[in-house]
N, C-alpha and C positions, 0 to 999 in steps of 0.2 A: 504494500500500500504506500504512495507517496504521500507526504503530509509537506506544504507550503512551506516548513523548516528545513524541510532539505535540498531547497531551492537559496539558500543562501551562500552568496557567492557564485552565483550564474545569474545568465543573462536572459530576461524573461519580456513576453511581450505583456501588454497591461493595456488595454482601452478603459479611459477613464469614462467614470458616470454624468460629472460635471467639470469641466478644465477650467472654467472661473474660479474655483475655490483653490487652485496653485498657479494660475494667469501672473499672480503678482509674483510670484518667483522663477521665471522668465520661462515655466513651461505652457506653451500655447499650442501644440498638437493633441487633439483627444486621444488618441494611443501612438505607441512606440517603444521600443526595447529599451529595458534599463538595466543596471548591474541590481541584485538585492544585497544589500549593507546589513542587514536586517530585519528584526520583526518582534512587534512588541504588543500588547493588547491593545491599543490604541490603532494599528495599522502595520505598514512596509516604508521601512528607510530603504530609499533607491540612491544611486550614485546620480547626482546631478547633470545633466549631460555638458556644462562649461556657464559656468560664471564669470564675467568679467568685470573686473574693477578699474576705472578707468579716473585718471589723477586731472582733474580738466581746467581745474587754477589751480593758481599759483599761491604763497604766502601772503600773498595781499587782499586775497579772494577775486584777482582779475581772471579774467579767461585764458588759458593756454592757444596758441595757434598749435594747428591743428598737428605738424610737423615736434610738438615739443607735448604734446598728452601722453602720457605715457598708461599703459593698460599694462595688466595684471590678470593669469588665469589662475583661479581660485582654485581648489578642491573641497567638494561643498557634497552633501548627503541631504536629501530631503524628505520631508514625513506624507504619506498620503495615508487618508483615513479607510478602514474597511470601507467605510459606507460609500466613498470618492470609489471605488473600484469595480466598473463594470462586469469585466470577465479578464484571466490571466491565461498565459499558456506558456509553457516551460517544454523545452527540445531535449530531451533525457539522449542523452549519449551523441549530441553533434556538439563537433570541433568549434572552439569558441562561444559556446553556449552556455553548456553543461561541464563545470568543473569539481574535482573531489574535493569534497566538501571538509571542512578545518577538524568537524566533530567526528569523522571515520580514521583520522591516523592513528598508527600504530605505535602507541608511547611505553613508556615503562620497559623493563628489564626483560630478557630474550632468553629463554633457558638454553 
C-alpha cells in the first residue's frame, strides 16, 4: 500500500483546488510538478519552484538603473493546505521522479 509519506522527497504532480490562496507566493499555475519537503497535518511543504529577490534601491531609497539591480535566487519551501489540493499523482519507479526515500536506509551495525 502507498501512503503520501512515502512520496517525500520525489517529484509529484498536484493540481491545485484554488491557486489564489498561494497566487501571493508567486505560484500562479493551477497544477504542476513539485519536489515534496514534506508533510505535516496541516498539508504538503513543496520545494518552491524559484524565488527571487531583487535589491532595486539603493541606500538612499533611490531606484537602481536597471544594469546595477542586483537579484538573488532564494531556496524557499512552501505550505499548501489539504483542503488547497485537488488531486496528486506520484510516478513510482521513473528516473527523476521517484527517489529512495531518507526513512528506508540501512543504518546501525552489520553483523
Amino acid at each position: 500500500m502507498f501512503k503520501v509519506e512515502d512520496a517525500i522527497g520525489d517529484v509529484v504532480f498536484i493540481a491545485f483546488r484554488d491557486i489564489d490562496k498561494i497566487r501571493d507566493l508567486g505560484i500562479d499555475s493551477p497544477s504542476g510538478h513539485y519536489l515534496i519537503k514534506g508533510i505535516d497535518h496541516i498539508g504538503l511543504w513543496l520545494e518552491h519552484p524559484g524565488v527571487i529577490l531583487a535589491k532595486t534601491v539603493d541606500e538612499d531609497g533611490k531606484p537602481l538603473p536597471d544594469k546595477k539591480i542586483i537579484k538573488e535566487r532564494v531556496d524557499a519551501n512552501f505550505l499548501v493546505t489539504w483542503d488547497n489540493i485537488n488531486s496528486m499523482m506520484h510516478y513510482p519507479d521513473r528516473e527523476g521522479y521517484d527517489f529512495p526515500s531518507e526513512f528506508n536506509l540501512d543504518v546501525g551495525f552489520k553483523p
